[in-house]
C-alpha positions in Angstrom: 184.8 27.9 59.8 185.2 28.7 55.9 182.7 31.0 54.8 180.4 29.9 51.5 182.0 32.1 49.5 185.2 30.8 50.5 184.4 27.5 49.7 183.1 28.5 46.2 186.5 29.8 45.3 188.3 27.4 46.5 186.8 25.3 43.7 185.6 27.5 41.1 183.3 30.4 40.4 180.5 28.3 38.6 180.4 25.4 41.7 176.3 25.3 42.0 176.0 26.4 45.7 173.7 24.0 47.8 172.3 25.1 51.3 171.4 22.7 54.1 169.0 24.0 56.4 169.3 22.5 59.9 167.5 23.4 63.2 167.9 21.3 66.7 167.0 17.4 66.8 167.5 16.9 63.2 168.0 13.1 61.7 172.0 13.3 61.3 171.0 11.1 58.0 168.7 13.3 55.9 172.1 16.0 56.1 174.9 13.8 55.7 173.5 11.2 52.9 172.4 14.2 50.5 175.2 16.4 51.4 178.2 13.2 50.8 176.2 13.3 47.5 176.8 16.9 46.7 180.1 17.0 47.9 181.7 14.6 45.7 179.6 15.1 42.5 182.0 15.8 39.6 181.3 18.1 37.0 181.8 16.5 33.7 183.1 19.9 31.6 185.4 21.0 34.5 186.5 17.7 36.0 185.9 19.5 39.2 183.3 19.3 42.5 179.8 20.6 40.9 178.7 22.3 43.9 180.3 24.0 47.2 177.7 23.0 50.1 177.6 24.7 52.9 175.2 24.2 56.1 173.2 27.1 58.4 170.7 27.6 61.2 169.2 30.4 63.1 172.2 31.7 64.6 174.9 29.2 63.3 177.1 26.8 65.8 176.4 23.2 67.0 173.1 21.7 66.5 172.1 18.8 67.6 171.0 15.5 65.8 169.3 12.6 66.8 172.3 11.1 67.6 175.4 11.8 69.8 177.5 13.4 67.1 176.4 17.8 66.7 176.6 19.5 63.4 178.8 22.7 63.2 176.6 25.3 61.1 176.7 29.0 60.2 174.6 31.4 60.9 172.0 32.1 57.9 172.8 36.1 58.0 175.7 34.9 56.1 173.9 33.6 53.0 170.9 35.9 52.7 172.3 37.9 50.0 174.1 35.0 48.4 172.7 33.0 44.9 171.9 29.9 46.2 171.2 27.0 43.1 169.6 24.5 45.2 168.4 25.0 49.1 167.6 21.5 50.9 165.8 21.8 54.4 166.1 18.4 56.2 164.2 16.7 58.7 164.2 14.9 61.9 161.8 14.9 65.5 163.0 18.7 65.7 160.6 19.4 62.6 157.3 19.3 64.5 158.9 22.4 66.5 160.5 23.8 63.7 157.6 24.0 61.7 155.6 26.5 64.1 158.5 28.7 64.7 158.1 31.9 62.8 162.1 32.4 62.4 162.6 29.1 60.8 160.3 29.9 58.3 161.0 33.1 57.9 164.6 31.9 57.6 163.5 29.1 55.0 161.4 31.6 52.7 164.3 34.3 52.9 166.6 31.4 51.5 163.8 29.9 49.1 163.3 33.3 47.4 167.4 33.4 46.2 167.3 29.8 45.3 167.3 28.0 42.1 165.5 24.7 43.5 164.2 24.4 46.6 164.1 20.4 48.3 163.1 18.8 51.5 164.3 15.6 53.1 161.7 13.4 55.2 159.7 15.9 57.8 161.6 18.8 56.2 158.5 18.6 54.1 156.6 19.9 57.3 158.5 22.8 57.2 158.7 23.8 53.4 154.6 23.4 53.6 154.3 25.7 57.1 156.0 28.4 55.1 153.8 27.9 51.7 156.3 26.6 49.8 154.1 23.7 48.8 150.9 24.8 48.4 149.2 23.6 45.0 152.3 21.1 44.4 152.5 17.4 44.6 154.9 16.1 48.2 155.8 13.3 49.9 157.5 13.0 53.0 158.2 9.8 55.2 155.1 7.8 55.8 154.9 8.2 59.4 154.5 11.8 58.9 152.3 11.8 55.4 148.9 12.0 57.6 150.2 15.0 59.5 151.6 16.8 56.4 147.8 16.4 55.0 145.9 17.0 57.5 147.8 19.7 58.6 148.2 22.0 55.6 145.5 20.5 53.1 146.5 22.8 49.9 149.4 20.4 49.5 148.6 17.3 46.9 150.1 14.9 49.8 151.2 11.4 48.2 152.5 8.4 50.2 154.2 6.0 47.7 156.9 7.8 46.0 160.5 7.9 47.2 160.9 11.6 46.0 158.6 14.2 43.9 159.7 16.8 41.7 156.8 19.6 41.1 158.4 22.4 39.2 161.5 23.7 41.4 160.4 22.0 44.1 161.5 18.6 45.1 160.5 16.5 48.6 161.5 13.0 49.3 160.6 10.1 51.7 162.1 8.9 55.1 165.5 9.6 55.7 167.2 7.2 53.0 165.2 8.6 50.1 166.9 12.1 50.5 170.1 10.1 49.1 168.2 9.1 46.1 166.4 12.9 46.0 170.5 14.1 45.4 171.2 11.9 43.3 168.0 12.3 40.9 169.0 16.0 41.2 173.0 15.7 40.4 171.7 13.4 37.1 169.5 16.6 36.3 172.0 18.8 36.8 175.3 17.3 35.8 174.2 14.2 33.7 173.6 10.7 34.7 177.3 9.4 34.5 178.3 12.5 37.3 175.4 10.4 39.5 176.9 7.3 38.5 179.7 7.6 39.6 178.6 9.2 43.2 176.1 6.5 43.4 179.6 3.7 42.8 181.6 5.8 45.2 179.0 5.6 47.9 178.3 2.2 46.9 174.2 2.6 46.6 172.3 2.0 43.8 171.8 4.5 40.9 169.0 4.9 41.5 165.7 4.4 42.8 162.8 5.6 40.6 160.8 8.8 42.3 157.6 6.6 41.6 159.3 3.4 43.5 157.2 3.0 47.2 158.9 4.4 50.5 158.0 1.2 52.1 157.2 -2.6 50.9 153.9 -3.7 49.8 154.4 -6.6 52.8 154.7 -3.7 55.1 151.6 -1.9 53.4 149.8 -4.8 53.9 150.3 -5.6 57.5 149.3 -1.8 57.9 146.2 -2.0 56.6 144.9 -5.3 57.5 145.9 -5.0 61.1 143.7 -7.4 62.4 145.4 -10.1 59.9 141.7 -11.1 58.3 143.7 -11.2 55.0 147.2 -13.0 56.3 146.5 -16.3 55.2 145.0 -15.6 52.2 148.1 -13.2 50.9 150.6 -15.8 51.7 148.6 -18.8 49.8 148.8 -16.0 46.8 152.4 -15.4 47.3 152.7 -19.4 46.6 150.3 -20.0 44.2 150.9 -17.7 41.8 150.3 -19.7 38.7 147.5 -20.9 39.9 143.8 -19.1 38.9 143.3 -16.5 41.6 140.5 -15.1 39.9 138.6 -13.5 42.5 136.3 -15.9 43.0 138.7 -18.5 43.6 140.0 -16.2 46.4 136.3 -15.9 48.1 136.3 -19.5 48.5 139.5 -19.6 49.8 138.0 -17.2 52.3 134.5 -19.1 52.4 133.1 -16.4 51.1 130.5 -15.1 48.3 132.2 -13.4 45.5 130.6 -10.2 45.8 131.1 -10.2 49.8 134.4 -10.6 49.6 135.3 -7.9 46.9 133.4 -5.6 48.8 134.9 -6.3 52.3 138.1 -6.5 50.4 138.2 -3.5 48.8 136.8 -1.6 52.0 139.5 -2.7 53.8 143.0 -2.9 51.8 142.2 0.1 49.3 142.8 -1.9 46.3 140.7 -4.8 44.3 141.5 -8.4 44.8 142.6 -8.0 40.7 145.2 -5.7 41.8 146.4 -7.2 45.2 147.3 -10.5 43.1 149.0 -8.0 40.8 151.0 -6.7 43.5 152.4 -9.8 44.7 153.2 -11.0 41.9 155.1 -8.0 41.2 156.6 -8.4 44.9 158.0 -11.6 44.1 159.4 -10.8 40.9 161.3 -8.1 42.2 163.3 -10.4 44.9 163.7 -13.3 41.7 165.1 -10.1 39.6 167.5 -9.3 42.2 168.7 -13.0 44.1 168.0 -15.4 41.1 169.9 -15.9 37.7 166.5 -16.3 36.3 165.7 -14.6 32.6 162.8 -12.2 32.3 161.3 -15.0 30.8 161.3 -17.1 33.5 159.9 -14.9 36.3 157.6 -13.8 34.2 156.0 -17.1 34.0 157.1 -18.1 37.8 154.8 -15.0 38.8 152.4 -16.0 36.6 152.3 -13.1 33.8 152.6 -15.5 31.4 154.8 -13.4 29.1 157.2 -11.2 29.6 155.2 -7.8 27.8 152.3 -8.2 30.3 155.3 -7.8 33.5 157.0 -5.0 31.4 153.1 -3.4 31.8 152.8 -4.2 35.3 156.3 -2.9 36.2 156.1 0.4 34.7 152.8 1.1 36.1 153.6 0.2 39.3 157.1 1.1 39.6 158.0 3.2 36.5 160.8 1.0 35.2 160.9 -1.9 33.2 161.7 -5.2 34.9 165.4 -5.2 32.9 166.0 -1.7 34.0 165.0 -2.7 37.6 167.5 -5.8 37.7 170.2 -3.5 36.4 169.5 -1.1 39.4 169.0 -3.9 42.3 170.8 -6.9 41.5 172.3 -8.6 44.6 176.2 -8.9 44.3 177.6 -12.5 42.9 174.3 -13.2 41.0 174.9 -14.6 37.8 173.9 -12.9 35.0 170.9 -15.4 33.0 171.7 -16.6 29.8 
């Protein structure tokens, strides 16, 4: 296997080294999605790759994944006197043991001390928090695993809506997919936003997700939270009806309900005001119009009942950080006509 340093200077002396951190029973997908990212990223003053990657465990050889393809690896004595610019630990089922095992963190916070930026993919997060990396700092790791992350070590500022989080020189991401939008995020830091561009075209992904954009949807968040489906019926009358007045009172009776009951037991239950539900779904649905229809800003706007187009702009970047035009550009559907 080539060394690291081998593969530096086979590309140049300033290639930004990246270490992957893998350990048995890892998702094969939070390595190779951040790591094709790496690999191909060009540097725009050199016109050559921006980083030479390299990946290590414990004592280096095959580890497994959660699939029936092994990763080759070398062993991390290699790289503990190296520079490292940005170390990324991933995740996967083999986390949970990871986690408690003193010579995989021990590994982790020999690495983290020589590196430039230190970044986690899904449940890698478990691991960069069992050896303090994120204590006091912001984090988000994939949903399934956000409750364990906070009850588990509760000096972490644990967040479950964001895609990725950058707090200082630390950077975690969501499940498994997110860690392609983490490397990207990062190569746009790094090398400019054209060098992601063009990674983003050659993988043929979007470029790129916003860090505040949610891991999962708001009909998935829903469902979640009213599990016993109290609330079904009256979030899909919304979802068609959104021009109509679905001031809240207008949603108690829909629920034969007292206004002030209904707020209440609303609240309690879906962690959000009946105001900003309808404000969700209206967002919901202009995101799919902004990427299936040929619709103008305009349009939706009115379709999702925001009546103008500045009042969506507001409700996008609160919600999602981009503006509904910036959105379209990152998420239209292929063969979509452009409005007019």
């Amino acid at each position: 296997m080539t060394s690291f340093s081998a593969k530096i200077a086979e590309t140049r002396a300033g290639a930004r080294p990246v270490v992957f951190v893998v350990y048995p029973d890892i998702v094969l997908l939070d390595l190779v999605g951040p790591l094709q990212v790496f690999s191909h990223a060009p540097d725009p003053q050199t016109k050559t790759n921006g980083y030479a990657c390299a990946v290590v465990s414990l004592n280096g050889g095959m580890v497994t994944t959660n699939t029936v393809v092994p990763i080759p690896s070398e062993p991390v004595s290699r790289y503990l006197d190296a520079e490292i610019h940005t170390l990324v630990v991933v995740g996967g089922d083999g986390a949970n043991t990871a986690m408690h095992d003193t010579h995989v963190l021990d590994m982790v916070n020999a690495l983290a001390e020589r590196a430039q930026r230190v970044c986690s993919v899904c449940s890698g997060a478990l691991v960069l928090a069992a050896a303090g990396l994120l204590n006091g700092r912001r984090a988000v790791t994939h949903w399934d695993d956000c409750a364990t992350l906070e009850t588990g070590f509760p000096e972490v500022k644990v967040e479950i809506d964001p895609i990725y989080i950058k707090d200082g020189n630390v950077w975690t991401s969501a499940g498994i997919t997110a860690g392609i939008d983490m490397a990207l995020a990062v190569v746009a830091e790094d090398l400019g936003r054209r060098s992601a561009l063009r990674v983003a075209r050659s993988m043929v992904t979007h470029m790129a997700r916003a860090g505040g954009q949610s891991q999962f949807s708001p009909v998935l968040r829903r469902q979640l939270l009213d599990s016993t489906g109290r609330f079904e019926e009256l979030h899909h009358w919304v979802a068609d009806n959104l021009c109509q007045d679905l001031r809240v009172e207008e949603l108690a009776a829909k629920m034969n309900m007292s206004a002030r009951n209904f707020a209440r037991l609303y609240t309690g239950q879906m962690g959000l005001t009946p105001a900003k539900a309808v404000e969700a779904i209206r967002i919901e649905v202009a995101q799919d119009l902004l990427e299936t229809s040929g619709k103008t800003v305009k349009q939706i706007a009115a379709q999702c009942g925001f009546n103008d187009e500045e009042r969506m702009r507001r409700a996008f970047m609160r919600t999602l950080s981009v503006s509904p035009t910036d959105y379209r550009r990152g998420f239209r559907a292929q063969g979509i006509p452009k409005p007019h």
